[in-house]
Backbone as numpy.savetxt, mean C-alpha at the origin, in Angstrom:
# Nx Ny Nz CAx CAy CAz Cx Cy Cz
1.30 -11.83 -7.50 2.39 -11.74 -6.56 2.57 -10.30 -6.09
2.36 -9.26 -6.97 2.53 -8.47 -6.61 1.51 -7.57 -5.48
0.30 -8.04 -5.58 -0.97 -7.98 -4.95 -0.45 -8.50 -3.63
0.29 -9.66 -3.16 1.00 -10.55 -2.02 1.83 -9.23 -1.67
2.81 -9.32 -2.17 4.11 -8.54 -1.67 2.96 -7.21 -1.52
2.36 -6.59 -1.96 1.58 -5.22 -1.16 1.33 -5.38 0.10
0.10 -6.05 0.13 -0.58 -6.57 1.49 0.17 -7.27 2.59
1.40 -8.25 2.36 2.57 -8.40 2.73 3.08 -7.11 4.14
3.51 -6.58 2.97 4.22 -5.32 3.41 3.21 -4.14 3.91
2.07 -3.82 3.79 1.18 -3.38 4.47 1.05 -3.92 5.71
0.44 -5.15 6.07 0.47 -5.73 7.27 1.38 -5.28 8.16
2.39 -4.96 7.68 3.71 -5.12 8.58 4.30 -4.37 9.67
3.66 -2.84 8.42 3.64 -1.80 8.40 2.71 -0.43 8.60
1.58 -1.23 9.03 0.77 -0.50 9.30 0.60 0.30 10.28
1.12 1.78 9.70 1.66 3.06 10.84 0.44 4.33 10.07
-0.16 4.49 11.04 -1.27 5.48 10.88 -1.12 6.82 11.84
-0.80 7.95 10.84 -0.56 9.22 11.91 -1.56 9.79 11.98
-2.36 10.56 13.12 -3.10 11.51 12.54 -2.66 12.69 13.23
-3.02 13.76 12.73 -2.85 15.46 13.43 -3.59 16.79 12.80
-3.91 17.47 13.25 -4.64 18.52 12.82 -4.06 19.60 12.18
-5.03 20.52 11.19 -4.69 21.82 10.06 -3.38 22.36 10.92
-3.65 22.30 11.73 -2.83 23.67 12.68 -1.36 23.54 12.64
-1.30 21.52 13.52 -0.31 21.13 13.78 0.25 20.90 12.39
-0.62 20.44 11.21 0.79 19.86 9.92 0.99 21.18 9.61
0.35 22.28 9.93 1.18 23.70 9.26 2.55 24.04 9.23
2.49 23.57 11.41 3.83 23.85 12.24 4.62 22.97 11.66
4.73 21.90 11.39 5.88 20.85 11.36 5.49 20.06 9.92
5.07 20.76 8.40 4.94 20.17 7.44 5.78 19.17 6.65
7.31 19.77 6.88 8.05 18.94 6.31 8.45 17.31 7.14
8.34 17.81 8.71 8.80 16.62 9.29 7.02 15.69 8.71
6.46 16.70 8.75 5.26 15.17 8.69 5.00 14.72 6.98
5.81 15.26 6.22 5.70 15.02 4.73 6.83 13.72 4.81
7.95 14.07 5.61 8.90 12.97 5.28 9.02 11.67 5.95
8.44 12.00 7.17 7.29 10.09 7.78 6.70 9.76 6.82
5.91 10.44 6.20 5.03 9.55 5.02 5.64 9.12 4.40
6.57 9.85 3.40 7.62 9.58 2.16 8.67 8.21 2.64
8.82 8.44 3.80 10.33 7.67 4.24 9.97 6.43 4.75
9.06 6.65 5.58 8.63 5.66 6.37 7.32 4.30 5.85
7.03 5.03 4.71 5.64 3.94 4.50 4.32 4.95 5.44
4.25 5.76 6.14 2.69 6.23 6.72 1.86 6.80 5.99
0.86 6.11 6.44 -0.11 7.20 6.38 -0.59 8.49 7.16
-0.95 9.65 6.95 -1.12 10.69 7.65 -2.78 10.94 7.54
-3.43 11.32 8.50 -4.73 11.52 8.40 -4.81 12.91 9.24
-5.14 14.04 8.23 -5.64 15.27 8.85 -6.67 15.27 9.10
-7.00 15.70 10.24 -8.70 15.71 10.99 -8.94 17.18 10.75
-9.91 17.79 10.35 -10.89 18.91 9.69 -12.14 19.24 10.25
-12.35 18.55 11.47 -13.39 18.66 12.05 -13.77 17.50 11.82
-15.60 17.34 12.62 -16.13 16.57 12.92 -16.59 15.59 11.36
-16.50 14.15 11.68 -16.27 13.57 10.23 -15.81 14.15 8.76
-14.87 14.93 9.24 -14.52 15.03 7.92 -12.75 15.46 8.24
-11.77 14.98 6.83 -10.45 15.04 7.13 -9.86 14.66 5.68
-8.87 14.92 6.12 -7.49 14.84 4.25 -6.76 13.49 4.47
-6.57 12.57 3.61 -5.15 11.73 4.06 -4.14 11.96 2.97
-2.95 11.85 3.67 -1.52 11.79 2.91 -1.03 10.46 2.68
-0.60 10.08 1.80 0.71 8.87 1.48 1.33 8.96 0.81
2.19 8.71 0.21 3.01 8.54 0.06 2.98 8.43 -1.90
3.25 8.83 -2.77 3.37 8.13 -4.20 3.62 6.84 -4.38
4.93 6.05 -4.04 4.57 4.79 -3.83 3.89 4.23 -3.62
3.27 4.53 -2.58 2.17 4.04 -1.49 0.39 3.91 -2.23
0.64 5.07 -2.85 -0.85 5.63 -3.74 -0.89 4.60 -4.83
0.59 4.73 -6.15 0.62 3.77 -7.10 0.35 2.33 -6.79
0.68 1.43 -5.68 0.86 0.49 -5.15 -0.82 0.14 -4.85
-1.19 0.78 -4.22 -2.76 1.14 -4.08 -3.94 0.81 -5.26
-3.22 1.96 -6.29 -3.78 1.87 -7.46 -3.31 0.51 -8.03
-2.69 0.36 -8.37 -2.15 -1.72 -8.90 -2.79 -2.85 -8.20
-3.07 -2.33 -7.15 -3.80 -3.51 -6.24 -5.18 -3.66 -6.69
-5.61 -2.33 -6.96 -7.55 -1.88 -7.50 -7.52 -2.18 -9.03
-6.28 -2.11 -9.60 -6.37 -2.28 -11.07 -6.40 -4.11 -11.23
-5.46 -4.55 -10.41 -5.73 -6.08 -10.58 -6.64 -6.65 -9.68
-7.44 -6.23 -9.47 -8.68 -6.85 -8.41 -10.26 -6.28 -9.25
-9.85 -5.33 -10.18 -11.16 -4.53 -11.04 -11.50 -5.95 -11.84
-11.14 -7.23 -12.25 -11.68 -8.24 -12.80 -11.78 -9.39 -11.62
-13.14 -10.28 -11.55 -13.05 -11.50 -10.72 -11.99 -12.88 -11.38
-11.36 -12.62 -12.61 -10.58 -13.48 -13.51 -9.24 -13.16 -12.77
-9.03 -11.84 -12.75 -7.20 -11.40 -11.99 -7.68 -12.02 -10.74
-8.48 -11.58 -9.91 -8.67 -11.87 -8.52 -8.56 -13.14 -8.47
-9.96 -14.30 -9.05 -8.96 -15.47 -9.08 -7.48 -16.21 -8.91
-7.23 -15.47 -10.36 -5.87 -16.14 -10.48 -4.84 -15.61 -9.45
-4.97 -14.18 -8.93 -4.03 -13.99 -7.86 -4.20 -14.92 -6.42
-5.21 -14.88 -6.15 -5.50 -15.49 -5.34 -4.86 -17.18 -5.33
-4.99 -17.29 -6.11 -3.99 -19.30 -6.47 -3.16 -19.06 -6.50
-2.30 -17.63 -7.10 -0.72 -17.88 -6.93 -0.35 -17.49 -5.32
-1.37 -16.70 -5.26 -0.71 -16.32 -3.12 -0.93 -17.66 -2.36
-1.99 -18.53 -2.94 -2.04 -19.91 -2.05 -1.10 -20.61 -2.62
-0.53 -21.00 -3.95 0.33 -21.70 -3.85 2.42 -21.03 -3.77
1.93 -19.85 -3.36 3.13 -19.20 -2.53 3.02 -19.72 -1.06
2.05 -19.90 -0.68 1.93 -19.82 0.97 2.14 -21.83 1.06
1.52 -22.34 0.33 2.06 -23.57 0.38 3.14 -23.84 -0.20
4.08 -23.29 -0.63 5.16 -24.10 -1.31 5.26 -24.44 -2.88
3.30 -24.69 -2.96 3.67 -25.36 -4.57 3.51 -24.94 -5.80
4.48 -23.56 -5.50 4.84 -23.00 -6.38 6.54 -23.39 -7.04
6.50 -22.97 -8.36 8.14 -23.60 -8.80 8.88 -22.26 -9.34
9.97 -22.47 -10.21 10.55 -21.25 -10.44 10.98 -21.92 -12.01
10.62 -20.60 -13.07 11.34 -21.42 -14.57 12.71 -19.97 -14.56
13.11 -20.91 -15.45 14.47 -19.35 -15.95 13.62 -18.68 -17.20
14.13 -17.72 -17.35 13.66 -17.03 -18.62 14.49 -17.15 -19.87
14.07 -17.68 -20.94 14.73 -17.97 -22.10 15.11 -16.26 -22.91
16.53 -16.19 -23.07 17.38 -14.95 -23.50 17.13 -15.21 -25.06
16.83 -14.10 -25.27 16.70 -14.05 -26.94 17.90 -13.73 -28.09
């Protein structure tokens, strides 16, 4: 589910900045706090094929959780059946027993 709600919310959100050494010099903080605030990504261009990207900590951890539960074809599986039976419905809900 949580793999869902990423990609989810990625889709949604998919805001890609890019700008050059020069320009994030001039205006670092405004372009630190689009990333932070907003969900972007920032892509510094460095010349010809080559460049830096920024995101966000959230954004990175979220990243990393997605690669950590997809590093087995067993998680991938099983995520994959709970996003289909999210998307159909036939999924249920239990309570959690208090100890």
């Amino acid at each position: 589910m949580y793999l869902y709600l990423y990609s989810e919310t990625y889709k949604t959100n998919n805001i890609m900045l890019t700008t050059t050494i020069s320009d994030f010099r001039k205006d670092i903080k405004q372009y630190l706090d689009r990333v932070t605030e907003n969900f972007e990504t920032l892509i510094i261009n460095r010349g010809k094929d080559s460049g830096v990207v920024i995101m966000s900590l959230d954004e990175y951890n979220s990243l990393n959780a997605t690669y950590h539960e997809l590093s087995s074809k067993t998680n991938e599986k099983r995520l994959d059946s709970a996003i289909e039976k999210l998307k159909t419905g036939s999924s249920f809900q239990k309570d959690l027993l208090e100890l």
